[in-house]
VOGU-3710 file (C-alpha; in Angstrom, 3 decimals, decimal comma):
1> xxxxxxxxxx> 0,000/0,000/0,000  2,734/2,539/0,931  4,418/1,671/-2,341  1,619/1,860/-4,499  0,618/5,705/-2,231  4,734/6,602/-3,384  4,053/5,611/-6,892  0,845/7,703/-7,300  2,093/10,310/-5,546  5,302/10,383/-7,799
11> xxxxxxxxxx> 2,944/10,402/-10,904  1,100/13,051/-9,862  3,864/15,462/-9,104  5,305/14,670/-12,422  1,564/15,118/-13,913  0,887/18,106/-12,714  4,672/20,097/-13,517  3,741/18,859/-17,094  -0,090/20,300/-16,997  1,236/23,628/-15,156
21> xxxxxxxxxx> 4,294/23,775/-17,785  1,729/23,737/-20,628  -0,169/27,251/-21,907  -3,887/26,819/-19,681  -5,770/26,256/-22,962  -3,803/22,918/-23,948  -4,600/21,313/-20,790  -7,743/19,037/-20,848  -10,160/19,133/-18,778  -10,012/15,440/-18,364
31> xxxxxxxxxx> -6,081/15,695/-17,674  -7,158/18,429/-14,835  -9,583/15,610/-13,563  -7,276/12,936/-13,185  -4,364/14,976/-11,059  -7,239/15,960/-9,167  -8,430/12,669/-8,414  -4,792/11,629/-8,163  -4,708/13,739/-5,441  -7,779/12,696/-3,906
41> xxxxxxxxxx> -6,375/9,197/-4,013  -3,334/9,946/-1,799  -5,361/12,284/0,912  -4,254/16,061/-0,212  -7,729/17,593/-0,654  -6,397/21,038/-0,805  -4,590/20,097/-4,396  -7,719/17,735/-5,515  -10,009/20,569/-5,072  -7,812/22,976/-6,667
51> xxxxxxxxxx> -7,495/20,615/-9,602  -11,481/19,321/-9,709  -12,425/22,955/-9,428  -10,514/23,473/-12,972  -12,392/20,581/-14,263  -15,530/21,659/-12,676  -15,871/24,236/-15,581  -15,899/22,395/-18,276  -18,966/20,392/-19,141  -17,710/17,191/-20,092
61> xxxxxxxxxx> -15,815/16,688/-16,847  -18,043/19,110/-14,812  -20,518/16,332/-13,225  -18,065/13,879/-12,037  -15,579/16,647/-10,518  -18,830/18,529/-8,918  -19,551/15,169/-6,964  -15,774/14,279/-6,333  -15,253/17,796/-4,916  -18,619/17,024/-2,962
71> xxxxxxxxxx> -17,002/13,995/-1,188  -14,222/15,932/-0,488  -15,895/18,252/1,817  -18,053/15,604/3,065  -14,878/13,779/4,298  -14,122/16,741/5,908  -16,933/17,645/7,472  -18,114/20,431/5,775  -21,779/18,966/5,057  -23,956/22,302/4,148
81> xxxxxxxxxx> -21,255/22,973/1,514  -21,014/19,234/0,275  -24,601/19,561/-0,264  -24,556/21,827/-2,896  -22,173/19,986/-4,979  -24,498/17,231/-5,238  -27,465/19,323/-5,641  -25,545/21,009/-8,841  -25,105/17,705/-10,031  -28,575/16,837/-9,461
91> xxxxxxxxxx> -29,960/20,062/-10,902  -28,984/18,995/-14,451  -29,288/15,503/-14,168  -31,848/14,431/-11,432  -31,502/10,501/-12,467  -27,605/10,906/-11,025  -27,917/7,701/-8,803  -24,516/8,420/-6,956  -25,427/11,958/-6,366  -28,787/11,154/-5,108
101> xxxxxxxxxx> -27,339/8,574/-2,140  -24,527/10,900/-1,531  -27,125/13,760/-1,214  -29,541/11,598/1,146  -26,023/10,468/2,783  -25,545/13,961/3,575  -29,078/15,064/4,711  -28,227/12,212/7,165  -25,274/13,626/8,924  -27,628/16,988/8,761
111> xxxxxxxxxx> -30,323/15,286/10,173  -32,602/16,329/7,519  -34,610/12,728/7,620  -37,565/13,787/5,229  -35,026/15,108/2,689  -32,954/11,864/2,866  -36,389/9,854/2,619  -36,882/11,695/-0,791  -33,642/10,894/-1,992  -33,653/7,325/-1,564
121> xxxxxxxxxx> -37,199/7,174/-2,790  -35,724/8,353/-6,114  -32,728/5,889/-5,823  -35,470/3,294/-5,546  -36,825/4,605/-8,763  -34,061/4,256/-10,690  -33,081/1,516/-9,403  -35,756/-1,004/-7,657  -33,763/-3,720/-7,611  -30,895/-2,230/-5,412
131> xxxxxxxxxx> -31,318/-4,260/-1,588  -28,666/-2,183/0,144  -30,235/1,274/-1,038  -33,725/-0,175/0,353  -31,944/-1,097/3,661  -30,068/2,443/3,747  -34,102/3,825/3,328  -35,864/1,797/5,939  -33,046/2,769/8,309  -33,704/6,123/7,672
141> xxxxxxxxxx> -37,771/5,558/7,794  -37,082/4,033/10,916  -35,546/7,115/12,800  -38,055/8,841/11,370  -40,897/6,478/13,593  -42,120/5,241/10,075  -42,132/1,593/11,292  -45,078/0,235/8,800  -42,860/1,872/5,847  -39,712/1,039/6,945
151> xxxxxxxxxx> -41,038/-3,275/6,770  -42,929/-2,234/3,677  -39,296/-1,023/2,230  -37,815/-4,417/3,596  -40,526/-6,808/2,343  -39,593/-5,910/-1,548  -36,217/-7,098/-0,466  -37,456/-10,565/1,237  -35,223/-12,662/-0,778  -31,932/-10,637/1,012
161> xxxxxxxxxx> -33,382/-10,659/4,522  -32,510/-14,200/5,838  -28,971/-14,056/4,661  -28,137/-10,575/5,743  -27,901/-9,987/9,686  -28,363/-6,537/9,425  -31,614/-6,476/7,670  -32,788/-8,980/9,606  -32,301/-6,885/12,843  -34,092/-4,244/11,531
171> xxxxxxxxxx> -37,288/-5,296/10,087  -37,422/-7,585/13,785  -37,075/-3,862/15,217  -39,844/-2,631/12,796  -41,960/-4,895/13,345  -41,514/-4,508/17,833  -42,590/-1,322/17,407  -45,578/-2,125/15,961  -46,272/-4,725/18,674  -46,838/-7,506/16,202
181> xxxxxxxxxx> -46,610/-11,111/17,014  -44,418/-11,357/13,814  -41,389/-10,244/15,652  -40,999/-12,803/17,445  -40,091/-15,272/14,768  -37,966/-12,649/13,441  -36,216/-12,175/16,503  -35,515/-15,955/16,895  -34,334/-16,548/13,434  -31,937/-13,616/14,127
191> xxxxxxxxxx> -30,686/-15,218/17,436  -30,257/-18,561/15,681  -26,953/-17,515/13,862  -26,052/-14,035/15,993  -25,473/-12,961/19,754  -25,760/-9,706/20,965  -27,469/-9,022/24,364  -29,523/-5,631/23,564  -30,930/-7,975/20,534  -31,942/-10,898/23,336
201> xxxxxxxxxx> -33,303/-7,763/25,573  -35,390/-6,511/23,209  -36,451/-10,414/22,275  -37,335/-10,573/25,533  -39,665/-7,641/25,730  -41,511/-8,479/22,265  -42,190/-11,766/24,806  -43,121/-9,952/27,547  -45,521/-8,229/25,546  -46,968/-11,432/23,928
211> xxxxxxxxxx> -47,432/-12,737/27,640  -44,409/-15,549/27,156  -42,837/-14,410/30,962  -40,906/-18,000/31,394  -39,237/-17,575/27,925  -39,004/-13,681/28,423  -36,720/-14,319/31,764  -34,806/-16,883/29,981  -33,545/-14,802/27,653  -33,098/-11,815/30,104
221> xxxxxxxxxx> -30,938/-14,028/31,920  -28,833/-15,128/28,464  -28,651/-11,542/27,846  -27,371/-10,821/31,702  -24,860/-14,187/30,916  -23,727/-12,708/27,437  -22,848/-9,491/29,420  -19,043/-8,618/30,297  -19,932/-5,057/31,111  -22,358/-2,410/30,586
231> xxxxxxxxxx> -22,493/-0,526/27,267  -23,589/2,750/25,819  -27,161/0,931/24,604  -27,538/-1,630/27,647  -26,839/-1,888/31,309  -27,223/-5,014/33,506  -28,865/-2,816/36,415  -31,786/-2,348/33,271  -32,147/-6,063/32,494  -32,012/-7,154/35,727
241> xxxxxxxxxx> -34,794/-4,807/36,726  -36,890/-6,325/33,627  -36,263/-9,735/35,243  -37,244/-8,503/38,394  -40,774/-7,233/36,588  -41,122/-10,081/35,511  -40,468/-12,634/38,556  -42,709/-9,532/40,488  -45,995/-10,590/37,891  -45,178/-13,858/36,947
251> xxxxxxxxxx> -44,361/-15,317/39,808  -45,332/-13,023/42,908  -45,061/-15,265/46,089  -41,512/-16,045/44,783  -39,268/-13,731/46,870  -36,994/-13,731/44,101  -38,270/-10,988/42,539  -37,876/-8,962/44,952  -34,137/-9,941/45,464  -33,672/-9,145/41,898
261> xxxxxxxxxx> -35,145/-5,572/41,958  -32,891/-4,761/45,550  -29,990/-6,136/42,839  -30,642/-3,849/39,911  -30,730/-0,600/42,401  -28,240/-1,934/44,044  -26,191/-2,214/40,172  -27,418/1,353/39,449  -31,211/1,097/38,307  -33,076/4,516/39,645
271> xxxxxxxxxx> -35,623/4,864/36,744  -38,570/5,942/39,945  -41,253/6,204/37,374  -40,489/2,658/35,973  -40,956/1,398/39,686  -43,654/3,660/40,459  -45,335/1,746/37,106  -44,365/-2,006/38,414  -46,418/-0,591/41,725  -49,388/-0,081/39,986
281> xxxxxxxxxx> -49,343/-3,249/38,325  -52,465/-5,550/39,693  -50,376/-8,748/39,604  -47,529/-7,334/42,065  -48,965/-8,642/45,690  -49,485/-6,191/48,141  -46,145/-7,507/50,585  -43,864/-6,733/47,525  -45,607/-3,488/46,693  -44,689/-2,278/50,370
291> xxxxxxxxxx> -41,061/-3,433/49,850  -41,307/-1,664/46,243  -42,387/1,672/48,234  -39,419/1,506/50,564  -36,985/1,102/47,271  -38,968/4,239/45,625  -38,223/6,160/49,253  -34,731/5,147/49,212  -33,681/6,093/45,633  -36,202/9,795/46,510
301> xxxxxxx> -34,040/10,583/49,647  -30,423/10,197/47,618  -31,861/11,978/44,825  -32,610/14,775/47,563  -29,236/14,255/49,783  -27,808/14,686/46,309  -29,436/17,168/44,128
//
């Protein structure tokens, strides 16, 4: 790799002394393209975007340079003004399928959802047969709480979804958050092949939901075994308080449950409304709702000792 980076970088140099050397006129625009993407190649934008910017003005290398010098700035950051070198693109030829997912790419990172569902409508368009592109959109009719589109998106694509993990996940996710029974069997084909614990807690609520509470703590304890540490998207104290839910309604003369909710406080769980929830909850016998109480007071007075 370093050799090959020397190599291009050598040609370049030599390129470019040649173009410069020449009177402005004999230089092509294509020759102005390739230093520029020569450049691009070996990481100095500053010369690729003085040399796509040459190119940029001539109409047969005007599109590809206009989306090059787009990706440069997107690299870099500099999304508003990465935009509008796709849109340029786009303005004189709308059918542009890399400047359209490099525009919706963009209103992404903006978070501009609607505008990024437009673009990858049109992608779609073009190109209906393209699974990835339909993945990209449901992700981003997902975020945008679009959960019957999103799986409308993925079902077109049902021939890719059993072999790819990813799409998989995310129609199972779709499908939660519509609170249909179908998630479950996409959940479980998903954990046939793949572990991850968020994906067995969130396996475990679609079967909490669907009134399976002996396989729901099951696979909140998996998820609790899978677990070396907490993460950014899951924390033991959080499952552990689900299992305690659970033992709480499931099982309610069991004084395990009540052991496992002392546990998840005691690992860091001090979500008072979720408790003050579980309290209401007809199945939780009156003994446990008393030793609930005294866990709400508890977690109220450090919350006041430490404001």
């Amino acid at each position: 790799m370093k050799n090959r980076k020397f190599l291009i970088s050598l040609c370049v140099v030599c390129f470019a002394g040649l173009a410069q050397s020449c009177v402005s006129s004999a230089a092509s625009a294509e020759e102005y393209y390739s230093i520029g993407m020569a450049y691009y190649e070996i990481g100095k934008y500053e010369e690729a975007e003085k040399w796509l910017a040459k190119a940029s003005s001539v109409k047969k290398t005007m599109h590809a340079s206009e989306y090059n010098l787009g990706r440069i700035l997107y690299e870099n950051g500099h999304y508003n003004d990465a935009l509008k070198h796709f849109e340029r693109v786009l303005k004189s030829d709308s059918n542009n399928v890399m400047a359209l997912k490099a525009a919706a790419y963009t209103e992404i990172m903006l978070d501009n959802l609607e505008k990024a569902d437009l673009y990858y409508s049109r992608v779609l368009q073009i190109e209906p047969e393209s699974a990835d592109d339909g993945y990209n959109h449901a992700l981003v009719l997902y975020a945008m709480k679009k959960y019957p589109e999103a799986e409308a998106v993925l079902d077109k694509f049902s021939y890719n979804i059993p072999e790819n993990k990813n799409t998989l996940l995310l129609l199972a996710r779709a499908q939660h958050m519509q609170k249909k029974i179908q998630a479950i069997d996409t959940y479980t084909t998903w954990l046939l092949k793949n572990k991850d614990p968020l994906v067995s807690y969130e396996y475990a609520l679609v079967l909490e939901e669907a009134g399976y509470y002996a396989r729901a703590m099951e696979t909140l304890r998996e998820a609790l075994a899978e677990m070396k540490d907490d993460t950014a998207s899951l924390k033991k104290a959080t499952v552990r308080f689900e299992l305690a839910k659970l033992l709480l309604i499931a099982d309610p003369e069991n004084e395990a449950g009540i052991i496992e909710l002392k546990g998840a406080v005691t690992d860091g769980f001090s979500e008072i409304d979720a408790l003050e929830t579980l309290m209401e909850n007809d199945r939780v016998i009156k003994t446990n709702k008393t030793e609930i109480q005294d866990v709400i007071s508890e977690l109220k007075s450090k919350v006041a000792f430490n404001p």
